[in-house]
N, C-alpha and C positions, 0 to 999 in steps of 0.2 A: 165780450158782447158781439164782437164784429161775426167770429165765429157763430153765433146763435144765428145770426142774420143770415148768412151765405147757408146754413146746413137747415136754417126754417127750423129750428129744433123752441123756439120763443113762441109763446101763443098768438096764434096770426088772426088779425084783422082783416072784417070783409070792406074792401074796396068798390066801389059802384065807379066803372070809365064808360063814358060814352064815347067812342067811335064811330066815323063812319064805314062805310060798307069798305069801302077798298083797305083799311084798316083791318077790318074782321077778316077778310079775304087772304090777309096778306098772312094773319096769324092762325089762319085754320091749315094753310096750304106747308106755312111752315112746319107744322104739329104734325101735318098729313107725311110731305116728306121725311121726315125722322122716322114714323113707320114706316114707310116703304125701304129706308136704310138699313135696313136690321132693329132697329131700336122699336120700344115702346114711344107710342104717338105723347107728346108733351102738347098736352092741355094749354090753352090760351093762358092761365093765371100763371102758372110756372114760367110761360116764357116773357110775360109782363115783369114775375119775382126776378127772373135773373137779369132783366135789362135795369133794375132797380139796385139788383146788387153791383153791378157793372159801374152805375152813376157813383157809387158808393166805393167801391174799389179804384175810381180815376178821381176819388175825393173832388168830385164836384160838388160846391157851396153855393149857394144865392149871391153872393159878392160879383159885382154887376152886372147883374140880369135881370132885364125889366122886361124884356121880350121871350116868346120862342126863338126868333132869329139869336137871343144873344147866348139861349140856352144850346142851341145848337152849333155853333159859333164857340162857345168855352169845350162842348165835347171834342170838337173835331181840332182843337188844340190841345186836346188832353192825350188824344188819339194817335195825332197827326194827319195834318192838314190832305194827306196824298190818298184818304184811302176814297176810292168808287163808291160811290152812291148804287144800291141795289136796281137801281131804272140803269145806269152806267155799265154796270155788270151784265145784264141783259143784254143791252145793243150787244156789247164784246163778243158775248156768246152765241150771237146770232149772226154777226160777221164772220165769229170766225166758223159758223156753220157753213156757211154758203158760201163760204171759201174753198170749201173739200169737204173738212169734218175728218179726214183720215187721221191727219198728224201724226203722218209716217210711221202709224208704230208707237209714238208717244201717245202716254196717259193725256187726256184733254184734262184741261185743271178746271175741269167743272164735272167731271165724273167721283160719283160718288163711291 
């Protein structure tokens, strides 16, 4: 089954998610960047499926979680607790712009 889940190969259900704007924002610009990568642009719903197969793959359960906070709080245990928050990532990348930006010759690890 798990495989049915992760390849979408099971007949799939329509979902209704309300977001707000900086949410759509966040998931248009992502689908946008993949095309500008080489790749075909991934649709808002795909990249919703795979943050669901991901919950699924770090076998997150309901088992105590009564909040967002605690749901976000078991991922980032699941994860580990050290990774950058995407607002986090940004500052970085913009220090270390106006820093130089050369990096001597080194690939910038935000180059795609």
């Amino acid at each position: 089954m798990a495989d049915k889940i992760q390849n979408n190969t099971e007949k799939q259900q329509r979902v209704i998610v309300f977001l707000n704007r900086e949410q759509v924002d966040f998931l248009d610009k992502l689908g946008k960047d993949t095309l500008f990568s080489g790749k075909k642009k991934l649709p808002r719903t795909k990249i919703i499926a795979a943050l669901v197969n991901l919950l699924i793959d770090l076998d997150i359960n309901g088992k105590d979680i009564s909040s967002l906070d605690d749901l976000k709080r078991k991922i980032k245990e699941k994860m580990g607790a050290n990774w950058p928050s995407t607002k986090e990532l940004f500052v970085f990348k913009e220090k270390a712009e106006q820093e130089g930006g050369a990096n001597n010759g080194k690939k910038s690890l935000f180059a795609l």
